[in-house]
VEXROPA-164533 format. One record per residue (C-alpha): residue in one letter; z, y, x. Coordinates in steps of 0.05 Angstrom, whole numbers, padded with zeros to 5 digits, always signed. Layout:
AZYX;...
***
This chain:
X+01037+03319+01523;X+01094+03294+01575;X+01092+03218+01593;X+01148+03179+01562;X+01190+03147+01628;X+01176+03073+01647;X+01232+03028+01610;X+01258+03007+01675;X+01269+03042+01742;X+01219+03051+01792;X+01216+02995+01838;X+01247+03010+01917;X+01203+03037+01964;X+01178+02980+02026;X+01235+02979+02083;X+01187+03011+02122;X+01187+03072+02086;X+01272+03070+02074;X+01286+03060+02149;X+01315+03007+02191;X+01351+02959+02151;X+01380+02907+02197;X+01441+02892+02194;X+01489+02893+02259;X+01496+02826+02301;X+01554+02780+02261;X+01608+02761+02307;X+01606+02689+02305;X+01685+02689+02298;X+01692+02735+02245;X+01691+02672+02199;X+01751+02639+02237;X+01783+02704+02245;X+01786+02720+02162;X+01812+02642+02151;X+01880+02643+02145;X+01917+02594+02186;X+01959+02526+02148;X+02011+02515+02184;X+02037+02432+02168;X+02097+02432+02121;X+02150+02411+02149;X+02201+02367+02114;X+02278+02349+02146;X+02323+02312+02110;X+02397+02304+02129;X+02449+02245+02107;X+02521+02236+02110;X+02559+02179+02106;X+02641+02202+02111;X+02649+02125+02119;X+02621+02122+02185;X+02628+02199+02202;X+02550+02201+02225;X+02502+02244+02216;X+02416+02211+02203;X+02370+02264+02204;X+02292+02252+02192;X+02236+02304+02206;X+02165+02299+02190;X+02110+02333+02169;X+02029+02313+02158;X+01979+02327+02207;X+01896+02326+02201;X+01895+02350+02135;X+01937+02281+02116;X+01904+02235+02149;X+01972+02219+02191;X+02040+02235+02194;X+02089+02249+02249;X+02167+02237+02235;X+02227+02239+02284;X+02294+02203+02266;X+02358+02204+02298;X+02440+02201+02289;X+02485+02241+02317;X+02562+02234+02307;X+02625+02285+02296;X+02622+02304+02370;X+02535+02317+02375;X+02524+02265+02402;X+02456+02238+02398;X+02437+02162+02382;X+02377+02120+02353;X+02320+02173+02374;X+02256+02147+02335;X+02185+02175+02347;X+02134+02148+02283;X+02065+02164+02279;X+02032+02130+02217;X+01963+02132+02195;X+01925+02085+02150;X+01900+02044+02202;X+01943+02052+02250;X+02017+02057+02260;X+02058+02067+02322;X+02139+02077+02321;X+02165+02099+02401;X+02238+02090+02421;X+02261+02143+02454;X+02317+02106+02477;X+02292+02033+02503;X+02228+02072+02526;X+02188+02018+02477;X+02136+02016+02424;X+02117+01976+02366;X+02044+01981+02352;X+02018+01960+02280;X+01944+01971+02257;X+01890+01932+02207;X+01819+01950+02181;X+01767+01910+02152;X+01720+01872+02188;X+01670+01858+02128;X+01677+01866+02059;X+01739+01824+02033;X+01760+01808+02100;X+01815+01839+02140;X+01845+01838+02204;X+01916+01847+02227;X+01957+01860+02281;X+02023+01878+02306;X+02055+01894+02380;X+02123+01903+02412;X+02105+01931+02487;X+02172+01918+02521;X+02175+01844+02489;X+02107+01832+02502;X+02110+01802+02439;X+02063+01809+02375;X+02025+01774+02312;X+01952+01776+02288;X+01936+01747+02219;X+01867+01747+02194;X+01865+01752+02107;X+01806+01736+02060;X+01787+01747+01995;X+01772+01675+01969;X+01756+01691+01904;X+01768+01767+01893;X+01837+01800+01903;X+01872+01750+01863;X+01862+01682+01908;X+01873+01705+01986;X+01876+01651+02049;X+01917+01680+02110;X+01918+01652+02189;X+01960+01686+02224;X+01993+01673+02296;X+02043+01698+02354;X+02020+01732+02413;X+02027+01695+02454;X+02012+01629+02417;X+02066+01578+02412;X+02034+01522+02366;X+01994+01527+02305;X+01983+01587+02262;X+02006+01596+02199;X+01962+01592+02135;X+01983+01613+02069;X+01946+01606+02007;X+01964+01664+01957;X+01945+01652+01878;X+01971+01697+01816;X+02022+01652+01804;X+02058+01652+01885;X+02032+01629+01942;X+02052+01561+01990;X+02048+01568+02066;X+02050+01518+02111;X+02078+01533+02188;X+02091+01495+02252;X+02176+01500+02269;X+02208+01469+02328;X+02267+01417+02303;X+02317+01396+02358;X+02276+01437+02417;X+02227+01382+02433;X+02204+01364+02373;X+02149+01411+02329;X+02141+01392+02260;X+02094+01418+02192;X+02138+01452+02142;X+02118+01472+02070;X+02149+01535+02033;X+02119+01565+01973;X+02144+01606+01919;X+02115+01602+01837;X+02132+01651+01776;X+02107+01641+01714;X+02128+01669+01640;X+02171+01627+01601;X+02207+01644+01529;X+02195+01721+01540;X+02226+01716+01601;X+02199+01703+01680;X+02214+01634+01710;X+02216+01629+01790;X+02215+01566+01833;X+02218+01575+01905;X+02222+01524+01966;X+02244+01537+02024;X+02273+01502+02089;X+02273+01437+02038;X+02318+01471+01989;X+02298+01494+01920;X+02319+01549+01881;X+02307+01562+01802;X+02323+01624+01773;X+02307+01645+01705;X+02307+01725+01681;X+02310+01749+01614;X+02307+01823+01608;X+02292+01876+01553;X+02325+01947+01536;X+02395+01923+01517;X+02402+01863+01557;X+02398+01819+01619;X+02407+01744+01629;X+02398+01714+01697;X+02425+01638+01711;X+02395+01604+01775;X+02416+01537+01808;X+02399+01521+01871;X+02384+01438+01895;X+02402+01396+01928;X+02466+01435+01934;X+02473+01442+01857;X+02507+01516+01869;X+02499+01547+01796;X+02508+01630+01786;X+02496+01660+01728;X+02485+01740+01713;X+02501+01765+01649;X+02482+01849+01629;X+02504+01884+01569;X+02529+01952+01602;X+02568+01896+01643;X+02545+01845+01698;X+02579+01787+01704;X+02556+01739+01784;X+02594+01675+01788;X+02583+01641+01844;X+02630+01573+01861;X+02703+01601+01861;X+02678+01673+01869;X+02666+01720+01820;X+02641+01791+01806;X+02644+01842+01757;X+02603+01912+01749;X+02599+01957+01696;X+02556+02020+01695;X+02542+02079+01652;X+02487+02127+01657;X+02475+02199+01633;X+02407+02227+01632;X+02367+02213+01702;X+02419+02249+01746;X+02486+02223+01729;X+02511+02149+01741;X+02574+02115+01742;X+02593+02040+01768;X+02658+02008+01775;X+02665+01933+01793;X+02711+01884+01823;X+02693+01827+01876;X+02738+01774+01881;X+02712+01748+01948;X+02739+01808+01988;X+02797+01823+01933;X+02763+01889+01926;X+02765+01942+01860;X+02703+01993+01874;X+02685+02057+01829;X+02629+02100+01841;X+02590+02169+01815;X+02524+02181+01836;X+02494+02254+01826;X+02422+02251+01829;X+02381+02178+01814;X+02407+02129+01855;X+02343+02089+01866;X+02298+02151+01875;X+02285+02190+01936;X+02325+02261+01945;X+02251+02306+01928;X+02267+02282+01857;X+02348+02311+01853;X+02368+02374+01836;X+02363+02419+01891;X+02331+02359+01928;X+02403+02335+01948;X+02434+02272+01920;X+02513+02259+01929;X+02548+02196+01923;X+02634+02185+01916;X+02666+02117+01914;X+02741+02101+01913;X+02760+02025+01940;X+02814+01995+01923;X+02834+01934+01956;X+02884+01890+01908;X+02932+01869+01965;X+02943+01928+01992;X+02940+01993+01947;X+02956+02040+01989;X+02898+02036+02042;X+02849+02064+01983;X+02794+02097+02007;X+02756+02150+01978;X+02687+02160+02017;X+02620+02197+01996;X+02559+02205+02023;X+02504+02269+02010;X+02436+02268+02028;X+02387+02335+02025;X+02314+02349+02036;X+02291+02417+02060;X+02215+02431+02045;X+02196+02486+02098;
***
């Protein structure tokens, strides 16, 4: 009688009885090689302002896998020419913008010397001039003390005691160039009949300004003392500033995200504005159509009609 087969296969012979099995030396590269290179994206963005008939370009991209990014900056006019050049390099710890220009730097950087404590520092080269604060958590996040001081020193650093509320800081100013006195300015908010209350001193004046706000309206008066000078704010699809004998006026309408239109009137400058924005006016182009945002405004000035202006400005990101 035949044997049945086994259920499963015969097991491999031992490599010696196959042959030579080892595989061929690995070139250490191969691994790099089959990696395909990333390239940084590179972003530009272009603005024009037909008021001032420049041209503001920005370029940047992020380097180290994000860790930092680079950005140049410049303006150049109707004829090429080339004005402003500004190299940034920005990091989370460091930050360092380059004049091409001047030939200067400004130097910022901060990091944490212990747990809730953080140091701060700032540095222009040419003006040999700079600031260091020192910030600590008194009490988590919420309750901070700050010293901070000019490089070089000219009289007592600054402290500032931040709360949730404000925060008050009291500084060292020169009065009538040979005398240095202690000056107090601080700055409270608090919630008051559904709307925000703010008090803020400063230079021994005192402001109080009071905001109401919900979907349909906006009420803002605020006085300012000693100088009693009382304006007042008023929003319901209009905005209403008065200010002593000046006054302004601004009325806006908005449809969807992309489409906005203003019109006002300032009676300091005797000036009647309108104005269509295409694309948000508060966002950043990425967030347009076509990443490009386009503003026109006609100004009419009421004592002299005819030298109306009509002026726009376009900005446009390219994501390469």
């Amino acid at each position: 009688m035949e044997e049945s087969s086994p259920p499963y296969p015969n097991p491999l012979p031992p490599p010696s009885t196959v042959g030579d099995q080892t595989p061929p030396p690995r070139n250490p590269f191969c691994c790099l090689l089959s990696v395909p290179r990333r390239r940084p994206g590179v972003r530009v963005t272009t603005e024009f302002d037909s008021d001032s008939s420049v041209f503001f370009h920005k370029v940047s991209c992020k380097l180290f896998d994000s860790l930092a990014k680079l950005k140049l900056s410049f303006r150049n006019d109707g004829k090429g020419k080339i004005s402003d050049p500004q190299l940034d390099l920005t990091s989370k710890y460091l930050s360092l913008n380059y004049d091409l220009e001047e030939h200067n730097a400004f130097i910022k950087g901060s990091f944490d010397v212990a747990p809730g404590l953080q140091l701060r520092a700032a540095h222009d080269v040419k003006a040999q001039y700079g600031e260091v604060a020192m910030a600590a958590d008194l009490a988590g996040p919420a309750l901070k003390f700050e010293l901070s001081s000019t490089v070089p020193s000219v009289g007592l650093p600054k402290a500032t005691f931040k709360f949730p509320l404000g925060e008050v800081s009291l500084e060292e100013k020169e009065e009538e160039e040979v005398k240095r006195m202690l000056s107090i300015n601080g700055i409270i908010r608090g919630h008051l009949l559904n709307g925000v209350c703010t008090a803020q001193y400063n230079d021994e004046s005192l402001k109080l300004r009071y905001l109401y706000k919900d979907e349909q309206m906006a009420f803002i008066p605020s006085i300012s003392l000693p100088s009693n000078a009382l304006s007042f704010a008023f929003k319901r699809r209009y905005w209403y500033n008065f200010d002593s004998n000046n006054w302004s006026t601004v009325y806006k309408h908005t449809v969807g995200q992309d489409y906005k239109f203003k019109a006002g009137y300032d009676s300091d400058v005797r000036l009647g504005w309108a104005s269509l924005w295409v694309g948000d006016e508060c966002q950043k182009a990425k967030t347009a159509p076509m990443k490009m945002k386009v503003q026109f405004m006609l100004q009419v000035p009421q004592d002299d009609i005819k030298s109306s202006a009509l002026m726009f400005r376009v900005k446009k990101r390219w994501d390469i």
